[in-house]
C-alpha positions as CSV (number, residue, x, y, z in Angstrom):
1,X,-101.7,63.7,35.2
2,X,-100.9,66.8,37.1
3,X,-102.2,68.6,33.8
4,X,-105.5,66.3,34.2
5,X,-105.8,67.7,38.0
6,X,-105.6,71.1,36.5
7,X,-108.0,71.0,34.0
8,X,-110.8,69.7,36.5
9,X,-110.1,72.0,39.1
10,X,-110.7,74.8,36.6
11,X,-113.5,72.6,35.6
12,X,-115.1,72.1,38.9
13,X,-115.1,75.3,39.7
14,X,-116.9,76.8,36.7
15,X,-119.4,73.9,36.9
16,X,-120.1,73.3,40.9
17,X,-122.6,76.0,41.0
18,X,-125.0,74.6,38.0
19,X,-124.7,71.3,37.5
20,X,-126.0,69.1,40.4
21,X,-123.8,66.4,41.4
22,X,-120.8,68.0,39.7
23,X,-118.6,67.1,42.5
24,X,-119.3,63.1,42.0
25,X,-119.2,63.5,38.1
26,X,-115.5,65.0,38.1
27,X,-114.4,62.4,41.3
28,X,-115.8,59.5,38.9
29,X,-113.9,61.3,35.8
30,X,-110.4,61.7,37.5
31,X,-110.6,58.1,39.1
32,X,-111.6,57.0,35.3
33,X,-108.0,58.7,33.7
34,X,-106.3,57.7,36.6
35,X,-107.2,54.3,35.5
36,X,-106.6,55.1,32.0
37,X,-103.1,56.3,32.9
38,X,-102.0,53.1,34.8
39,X,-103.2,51.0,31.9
40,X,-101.2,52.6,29.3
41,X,-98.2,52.7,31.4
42,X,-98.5,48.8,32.0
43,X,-99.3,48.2,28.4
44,X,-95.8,50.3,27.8
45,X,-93.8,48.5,30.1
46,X,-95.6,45.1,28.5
47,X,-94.3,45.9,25.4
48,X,-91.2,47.0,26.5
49,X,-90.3,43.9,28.7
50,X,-91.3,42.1,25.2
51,X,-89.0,43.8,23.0
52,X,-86.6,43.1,25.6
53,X,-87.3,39.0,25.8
54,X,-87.5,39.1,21.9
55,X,-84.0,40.7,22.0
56,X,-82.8,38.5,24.1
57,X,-84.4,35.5,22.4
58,X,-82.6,36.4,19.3
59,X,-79.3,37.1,20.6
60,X,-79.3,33.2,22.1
61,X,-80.9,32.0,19.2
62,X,-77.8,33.8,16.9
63,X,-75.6,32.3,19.4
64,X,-76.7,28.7,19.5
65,X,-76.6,28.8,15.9
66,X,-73.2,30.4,15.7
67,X,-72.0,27.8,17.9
68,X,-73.2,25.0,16.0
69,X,-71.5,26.7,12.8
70,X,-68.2,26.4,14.1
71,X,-69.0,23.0,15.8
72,X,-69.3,22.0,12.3
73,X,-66.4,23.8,10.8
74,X,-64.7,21.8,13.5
75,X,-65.8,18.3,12.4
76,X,-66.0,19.3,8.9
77,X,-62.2,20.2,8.4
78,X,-60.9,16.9,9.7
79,X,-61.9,15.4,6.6
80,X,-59.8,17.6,4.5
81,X,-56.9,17.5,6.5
82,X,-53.4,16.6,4.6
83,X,-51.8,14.2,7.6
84,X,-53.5,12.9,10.6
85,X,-51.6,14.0,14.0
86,X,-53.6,11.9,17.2
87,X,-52.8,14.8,19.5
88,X,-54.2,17.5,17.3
89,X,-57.0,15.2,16.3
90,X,-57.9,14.7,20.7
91,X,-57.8,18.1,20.6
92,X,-60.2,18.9,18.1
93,X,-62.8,16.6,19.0
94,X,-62.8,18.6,23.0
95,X,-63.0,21.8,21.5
96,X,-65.8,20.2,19.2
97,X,-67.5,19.2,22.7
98,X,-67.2,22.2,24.0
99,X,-68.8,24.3,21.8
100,X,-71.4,21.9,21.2
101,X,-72.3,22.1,24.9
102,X,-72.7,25.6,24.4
103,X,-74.9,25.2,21.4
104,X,-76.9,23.1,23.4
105,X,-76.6,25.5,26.5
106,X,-78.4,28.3,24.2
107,X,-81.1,26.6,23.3
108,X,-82.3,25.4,26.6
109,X,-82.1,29.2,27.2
110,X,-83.9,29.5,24.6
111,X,-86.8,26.7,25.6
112,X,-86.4,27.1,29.4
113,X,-86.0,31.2,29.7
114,X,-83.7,31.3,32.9
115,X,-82.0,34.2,31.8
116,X,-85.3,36.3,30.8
117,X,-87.1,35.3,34.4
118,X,-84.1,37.0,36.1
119,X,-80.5,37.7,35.9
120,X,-79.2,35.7,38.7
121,X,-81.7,32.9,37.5
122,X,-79.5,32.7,34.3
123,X,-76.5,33.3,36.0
124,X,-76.6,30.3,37.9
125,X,-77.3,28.0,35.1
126,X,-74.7,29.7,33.0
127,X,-71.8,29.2,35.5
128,X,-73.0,25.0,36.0
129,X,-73.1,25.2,31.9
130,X,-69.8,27.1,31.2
131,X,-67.4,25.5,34.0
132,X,-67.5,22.4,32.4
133,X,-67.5,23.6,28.6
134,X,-64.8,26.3,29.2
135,X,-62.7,23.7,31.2
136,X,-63.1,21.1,27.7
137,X,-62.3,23.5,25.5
138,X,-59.5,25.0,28.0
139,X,-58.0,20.8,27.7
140,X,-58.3,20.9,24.0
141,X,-56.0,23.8,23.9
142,X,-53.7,22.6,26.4
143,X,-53.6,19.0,24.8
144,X,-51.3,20.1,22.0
145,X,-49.3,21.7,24.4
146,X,-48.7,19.5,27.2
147,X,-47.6,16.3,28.2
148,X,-49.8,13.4,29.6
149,X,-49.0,13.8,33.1
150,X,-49.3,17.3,33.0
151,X,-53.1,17.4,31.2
152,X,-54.3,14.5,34.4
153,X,-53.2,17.3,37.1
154,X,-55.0,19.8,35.2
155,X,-58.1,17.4,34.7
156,X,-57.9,16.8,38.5
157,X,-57.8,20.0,39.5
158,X,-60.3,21.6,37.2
159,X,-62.8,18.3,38.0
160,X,-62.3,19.8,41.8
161,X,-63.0,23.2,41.3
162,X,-66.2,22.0,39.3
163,X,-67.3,19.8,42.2
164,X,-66.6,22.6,44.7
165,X,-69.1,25.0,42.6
166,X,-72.0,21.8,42.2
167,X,-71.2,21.0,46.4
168,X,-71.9,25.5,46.9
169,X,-75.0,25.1,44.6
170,X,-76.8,22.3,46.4
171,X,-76.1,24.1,49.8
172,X,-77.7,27.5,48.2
173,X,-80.3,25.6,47.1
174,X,-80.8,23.8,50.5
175,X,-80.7,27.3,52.4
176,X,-83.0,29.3,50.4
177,X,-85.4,26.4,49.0
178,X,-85.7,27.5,45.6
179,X,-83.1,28.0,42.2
180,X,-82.3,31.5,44.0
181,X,-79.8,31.1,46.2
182,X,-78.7,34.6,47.1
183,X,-75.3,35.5,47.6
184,X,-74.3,31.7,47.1
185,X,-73.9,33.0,43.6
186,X,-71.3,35.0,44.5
187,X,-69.4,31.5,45.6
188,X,-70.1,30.1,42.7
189,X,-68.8,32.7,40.5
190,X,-65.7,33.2,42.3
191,X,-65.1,29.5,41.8
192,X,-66.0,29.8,38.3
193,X,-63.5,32.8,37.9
194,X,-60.6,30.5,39.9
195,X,-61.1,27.6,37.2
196,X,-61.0,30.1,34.0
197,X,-57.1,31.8,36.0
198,X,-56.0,28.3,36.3
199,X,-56.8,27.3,33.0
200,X,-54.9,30.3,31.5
201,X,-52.3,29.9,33.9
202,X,-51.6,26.4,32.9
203,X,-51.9,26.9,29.1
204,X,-49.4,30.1,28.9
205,X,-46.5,28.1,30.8
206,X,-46.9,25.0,28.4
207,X,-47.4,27.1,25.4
208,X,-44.1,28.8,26.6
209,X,-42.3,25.7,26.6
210,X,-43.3,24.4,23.7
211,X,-42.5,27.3,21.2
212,X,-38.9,27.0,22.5
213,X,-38.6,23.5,21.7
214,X,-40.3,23.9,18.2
215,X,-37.8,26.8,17.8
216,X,-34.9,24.7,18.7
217,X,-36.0,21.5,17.1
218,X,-37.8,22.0,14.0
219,X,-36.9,23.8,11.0
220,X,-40.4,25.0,9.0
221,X,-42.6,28.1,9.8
222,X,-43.6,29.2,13.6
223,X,-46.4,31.8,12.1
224,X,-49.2,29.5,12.2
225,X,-48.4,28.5,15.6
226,X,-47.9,31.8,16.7
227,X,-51.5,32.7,15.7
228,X,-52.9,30.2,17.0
229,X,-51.4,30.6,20.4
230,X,-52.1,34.4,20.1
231,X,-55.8,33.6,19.8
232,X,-56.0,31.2,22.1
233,X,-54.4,33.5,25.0
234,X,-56.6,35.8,23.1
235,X,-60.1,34.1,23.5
236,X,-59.1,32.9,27.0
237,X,-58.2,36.4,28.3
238,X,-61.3,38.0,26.8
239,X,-63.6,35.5,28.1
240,X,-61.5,35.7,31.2
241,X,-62.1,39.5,31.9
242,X,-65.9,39.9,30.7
243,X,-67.3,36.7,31.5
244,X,-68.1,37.4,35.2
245,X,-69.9,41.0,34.4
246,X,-71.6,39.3,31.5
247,X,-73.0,36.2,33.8
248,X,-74.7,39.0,36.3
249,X,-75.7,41.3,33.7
250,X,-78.1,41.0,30.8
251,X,-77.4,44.4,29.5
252,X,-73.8,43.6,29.1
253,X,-74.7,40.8,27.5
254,X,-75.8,42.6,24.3
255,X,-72.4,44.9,23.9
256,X,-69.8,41.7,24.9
257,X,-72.1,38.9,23.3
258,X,-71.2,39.5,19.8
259,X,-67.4,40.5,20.9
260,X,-66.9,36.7,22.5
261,X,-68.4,35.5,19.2
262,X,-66.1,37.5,16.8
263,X,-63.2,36.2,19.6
264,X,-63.9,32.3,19.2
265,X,-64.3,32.6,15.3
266,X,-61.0,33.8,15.0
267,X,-59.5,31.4,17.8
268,X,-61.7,28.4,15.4
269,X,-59.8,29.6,12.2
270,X,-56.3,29.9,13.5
271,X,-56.6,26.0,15.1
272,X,-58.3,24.8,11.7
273,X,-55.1,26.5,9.6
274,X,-52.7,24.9,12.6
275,X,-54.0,21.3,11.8
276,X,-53.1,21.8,8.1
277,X,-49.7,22.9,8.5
278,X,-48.9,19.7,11.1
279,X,-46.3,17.0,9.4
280,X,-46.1,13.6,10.4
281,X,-42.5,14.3,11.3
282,X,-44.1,16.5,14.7
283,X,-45.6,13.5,16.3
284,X,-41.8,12.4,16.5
285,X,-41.2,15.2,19.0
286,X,-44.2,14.5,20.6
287,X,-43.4,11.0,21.5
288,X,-40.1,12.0,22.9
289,X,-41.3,14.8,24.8
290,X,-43.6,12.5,26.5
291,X,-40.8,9.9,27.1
292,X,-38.6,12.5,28.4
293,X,-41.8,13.9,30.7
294,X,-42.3,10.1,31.9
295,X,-38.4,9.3,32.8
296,X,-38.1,12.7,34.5
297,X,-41.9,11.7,37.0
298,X,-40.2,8.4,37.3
299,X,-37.3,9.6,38.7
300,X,-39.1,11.6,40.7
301,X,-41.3,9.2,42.0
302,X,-38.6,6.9,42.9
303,X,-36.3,9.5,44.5
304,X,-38.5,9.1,48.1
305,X,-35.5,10.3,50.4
306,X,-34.2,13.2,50.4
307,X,-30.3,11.8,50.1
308,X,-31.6,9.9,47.3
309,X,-32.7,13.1,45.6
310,X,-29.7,15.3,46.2
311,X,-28.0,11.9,44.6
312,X,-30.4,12.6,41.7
313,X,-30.1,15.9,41.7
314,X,-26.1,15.7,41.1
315,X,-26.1,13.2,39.0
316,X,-28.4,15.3,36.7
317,X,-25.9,18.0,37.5
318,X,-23.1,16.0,35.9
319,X,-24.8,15.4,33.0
320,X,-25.8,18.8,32.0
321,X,-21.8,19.7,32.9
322,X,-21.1,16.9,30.5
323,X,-23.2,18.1,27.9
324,X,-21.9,21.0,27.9
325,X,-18.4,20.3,27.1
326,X,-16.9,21.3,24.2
327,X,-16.7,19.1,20.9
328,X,-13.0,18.4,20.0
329,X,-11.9,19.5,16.7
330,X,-11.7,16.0,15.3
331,X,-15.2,15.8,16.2
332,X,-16.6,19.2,14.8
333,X,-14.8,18.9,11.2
334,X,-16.7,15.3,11.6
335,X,-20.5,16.5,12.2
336,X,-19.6,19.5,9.9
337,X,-18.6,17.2,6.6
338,X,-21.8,14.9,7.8
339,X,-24.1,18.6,7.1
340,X,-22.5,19.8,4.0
341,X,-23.2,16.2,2.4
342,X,-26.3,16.6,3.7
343,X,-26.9,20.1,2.1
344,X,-25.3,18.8,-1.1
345,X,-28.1,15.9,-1.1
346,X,-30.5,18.8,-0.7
347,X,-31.9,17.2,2.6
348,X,-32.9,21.0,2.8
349,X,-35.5,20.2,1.3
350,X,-37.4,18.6,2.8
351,X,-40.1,20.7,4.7
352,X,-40.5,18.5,7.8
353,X,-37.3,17.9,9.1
354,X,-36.5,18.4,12.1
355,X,-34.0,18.2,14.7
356,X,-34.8,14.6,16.0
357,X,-35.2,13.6,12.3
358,X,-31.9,14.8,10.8
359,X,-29.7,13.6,13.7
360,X,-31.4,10.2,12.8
361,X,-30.0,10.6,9.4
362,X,-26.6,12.0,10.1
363,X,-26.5,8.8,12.7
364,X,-25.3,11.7,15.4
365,X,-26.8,12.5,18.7
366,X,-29.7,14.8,19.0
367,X,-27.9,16.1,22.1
368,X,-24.4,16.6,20.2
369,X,-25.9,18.0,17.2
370,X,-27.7,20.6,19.4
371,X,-24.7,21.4,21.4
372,X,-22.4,21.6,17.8
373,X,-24.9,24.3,16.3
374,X,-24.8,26.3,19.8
375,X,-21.2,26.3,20.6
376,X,-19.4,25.9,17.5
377,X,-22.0,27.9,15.4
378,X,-23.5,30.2,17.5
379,X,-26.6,29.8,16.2
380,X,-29.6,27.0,16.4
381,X,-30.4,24.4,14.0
382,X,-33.4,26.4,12.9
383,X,-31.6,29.5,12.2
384,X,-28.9,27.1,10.7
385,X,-31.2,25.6,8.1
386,X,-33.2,28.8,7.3
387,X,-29.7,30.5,6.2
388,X,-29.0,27.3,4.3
389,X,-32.6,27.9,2.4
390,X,-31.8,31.7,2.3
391,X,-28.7,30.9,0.5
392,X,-30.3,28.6,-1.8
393,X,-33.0,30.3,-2.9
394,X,-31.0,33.3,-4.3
395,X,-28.9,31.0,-6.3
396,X,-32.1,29.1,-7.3
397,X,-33.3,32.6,-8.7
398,X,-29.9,33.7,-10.3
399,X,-29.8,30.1,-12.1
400,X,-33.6,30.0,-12.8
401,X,-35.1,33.7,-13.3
402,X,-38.2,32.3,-15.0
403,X,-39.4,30.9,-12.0
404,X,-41.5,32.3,-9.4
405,X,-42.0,33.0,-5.7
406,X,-43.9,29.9,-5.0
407,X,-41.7,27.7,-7.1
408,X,-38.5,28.8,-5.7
409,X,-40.4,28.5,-1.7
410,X,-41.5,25.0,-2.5
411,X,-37.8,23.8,-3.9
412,X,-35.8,25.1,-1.4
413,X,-37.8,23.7,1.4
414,X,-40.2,26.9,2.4
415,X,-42.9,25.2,4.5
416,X,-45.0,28.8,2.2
417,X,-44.5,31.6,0.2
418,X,-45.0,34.1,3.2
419,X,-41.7,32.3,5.0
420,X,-39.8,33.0,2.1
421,X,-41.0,36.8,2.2
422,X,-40.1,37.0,5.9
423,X,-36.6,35.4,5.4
424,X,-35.7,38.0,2.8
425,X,-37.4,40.9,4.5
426,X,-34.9,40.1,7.7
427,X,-31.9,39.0,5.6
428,X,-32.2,41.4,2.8
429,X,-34.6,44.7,3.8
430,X,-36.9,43.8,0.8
431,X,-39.0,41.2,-0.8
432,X,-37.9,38.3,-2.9
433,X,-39.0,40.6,-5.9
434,X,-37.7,43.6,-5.5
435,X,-34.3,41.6,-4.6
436,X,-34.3,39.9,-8.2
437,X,-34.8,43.6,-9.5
438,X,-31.9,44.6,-7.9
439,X,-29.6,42.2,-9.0
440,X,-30.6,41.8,-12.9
């Protein structure tokens, strides 16, 4: 424009002196590309606001359909599974639930436009949408881990926090008399960043607890429950960090979007290939966690007074000190004649025993047998049986040289052909192939 202003000032002054009316003919010209100037610059911003809506129409679009995708990977996979396990099964159908109200989440998006009328438009309805979703899928992750009483507190609580955000959004809504509520977002979020830490919080200390006991009580491979608690903590974390910035800001919504997606597509794969490598022997150790979990909140509830609990609280004390006393000799040559026949009937195996399963068939103590391979082995019944498979195998490949890998893995009681590989790699420095080289 400044060029424009130029251009008829050199104009005017060339022209003033012989054409009449020049003055009003180069006023009417300027106001007539000053009009022409604002009119291109609102067609430009026009068409840039519309790339922008289309851009963001197509990223919701790609995510409700993404969603739905692994909604129906979900649902889909239960039909191919090899044994049915009712706690996995729970949890599957919350996760399902979860990322279905997602789905549906995007599309109303999609139909209603919150999030392309104005950022804290959509943020709003994303944290009333993603509280609850990220709270079911949060349980479905935490069922496998956790007992029943434990998953009710954490349904209580997160039920609060949910309430408290609905409660903060009707009083925004109240005060200000329309969907934007000012810095009543800011209380909402903050609430919704309190539910996602307590979710995490809860799920890391169960997940804790429960790889020790499947170290100590089972016998076949942690790696697919190790990946799938790695993704989990994973996909929790990552949604934990980014999801505020992303609820406020559009822009960040394109760069972390696609991240998130990439982040629940691997946290969907690694809880598919967890359900196919459950047993039927696992819902054993289930049970009798949660019967352990309900004697221990009985006692508690019916300690009331204090003396009562210090009386508890000794009497538990006596029975650790009792389990901890050592096994007399008569007694160790007994449990240990038990496990070689029990080796030489090739109990071994068997892919899903476990700890709670082979005391049953040694008719011995679950408690005793733990406290014989701690104390008079110094080692743990899973270590225990994956030296006895160790050992095994090699002979199995010195008697049998024609057969391979997976042969000699499923024989000798290798839940897969990667266990075997690890067992070797820490035992022997090299694979099961480079091993048979050595020795022929």
């Amino acid at each position: 424009m400044r060029k424009f202003n130029q251009l008829f000032a050199c104009f005017r002054k060339c022209f003033e002196n012989i054409l009449p009316f020049s003055e009003i003919i180069f006023v009417l010209l300027q106001a007539y590309f000053r009009f022409a100037e604002s009119g291109c610059k609102r067609f430009v911003e026009q068409k840039m606001y519309q790339r922008m809506i289309d851009s963001l129409y197509f990223l919701q679009f790609a995510c409700f359909i993404f969603m739905l995708i692994n909604a129906l990977i979900l649902g889909i996979t239960h039909l191919h599974m090899k044994w049915t396990n009712r706690r996995y099964e729970w949890s599957r159908w919350l996760i399902l639930a979860g990322m279905t109200g997602l789905a549906i989440q995007y599309l109303l998006q999609m139909l209603l436009g919150f999030r392309a009328k104005s950022d804290n438009l959509g943020a709003i309805f994303n944290i009333l949408v993603y509280t609850p979703c990220f709270t079911t899928i949060s349980m479905g992750i935490y069922n496998i881990e956790a007992t029943h009483a434990n998953r009710r507190k954490m349904n209580i609580v997160c039920a609060c926090i949910y309430a408290a955000i609905i409660a903060v959004f009707c009083i925004g809504y109240s005060n200000s008399g329309s969907l934007n509520i000012g810095y009543w977002l800011y209380a909402m979020l903050v609430l919704f960043g309190a539910n996602v830490a307590y979710c995490i919080y809860m799920i890391m200390i169960e997940m804790r607890k429960r790889k020790k006991m499947l170290e100590l009580m089972t016998g076949g491979d942690m790696l697919p429950y190790v990946r799938y608690a790695r993704a989990s903590v994973f996909a929790l974390f990552f949604s934990a960090l980014t999801m505020p910035f992303v609820i406020l800001s559009t822009t960040l919504l394109y760069i972390i979007g696609p991240l998130a997606l990439l982040s629940i597509l691997f946290f969907n794969l690694s809880f598919v290939a967890l359900g196919y490598n459950y047993v039927p022997t696992e819902e054993l150790l289930d049970k009798e966690e949660e019967e352990s979990a309900a004697i221990a909140d009985e006692e508690t509830e019916n300690g009331g007074a204090s003396l009562e609990s210090s009386d508890g609280q000794n009497a538990e004390s006596a029975d650790s000190k009792e389990n901890l006393q050592p096994i007399s000799q008569e007694r160790q040559m007994f449990i240990k004649k038990k496990l070689d026949k029990w080796c030489a009937d090739l109990g071994y195996k068997d892919t899903s025993v476990n700890m709670f399963t082979l005391s049953r068939s040694l008719n011995i103590s679950k408690n005793e047998l733990s406290r014989y391979f701690t104390s008079c082995l110094n080692s743990t019944f899973r270590i225990w049986l994956a030296e006895v498979r160790f050992e095994a195998a090699k002979k199995m490949m010195l008697d049998y040289p024609d057969y391979n890998n997976d042969i000699i893995s499923a024989e000798c009681g290798f839940s897969s052909r990667s266990y075997l590989y690890r067992i070797f790699k820490e035992k022997e420095g090299c694979s099961p192939t480079v091993w048979r080289a050595k020795i022929q």
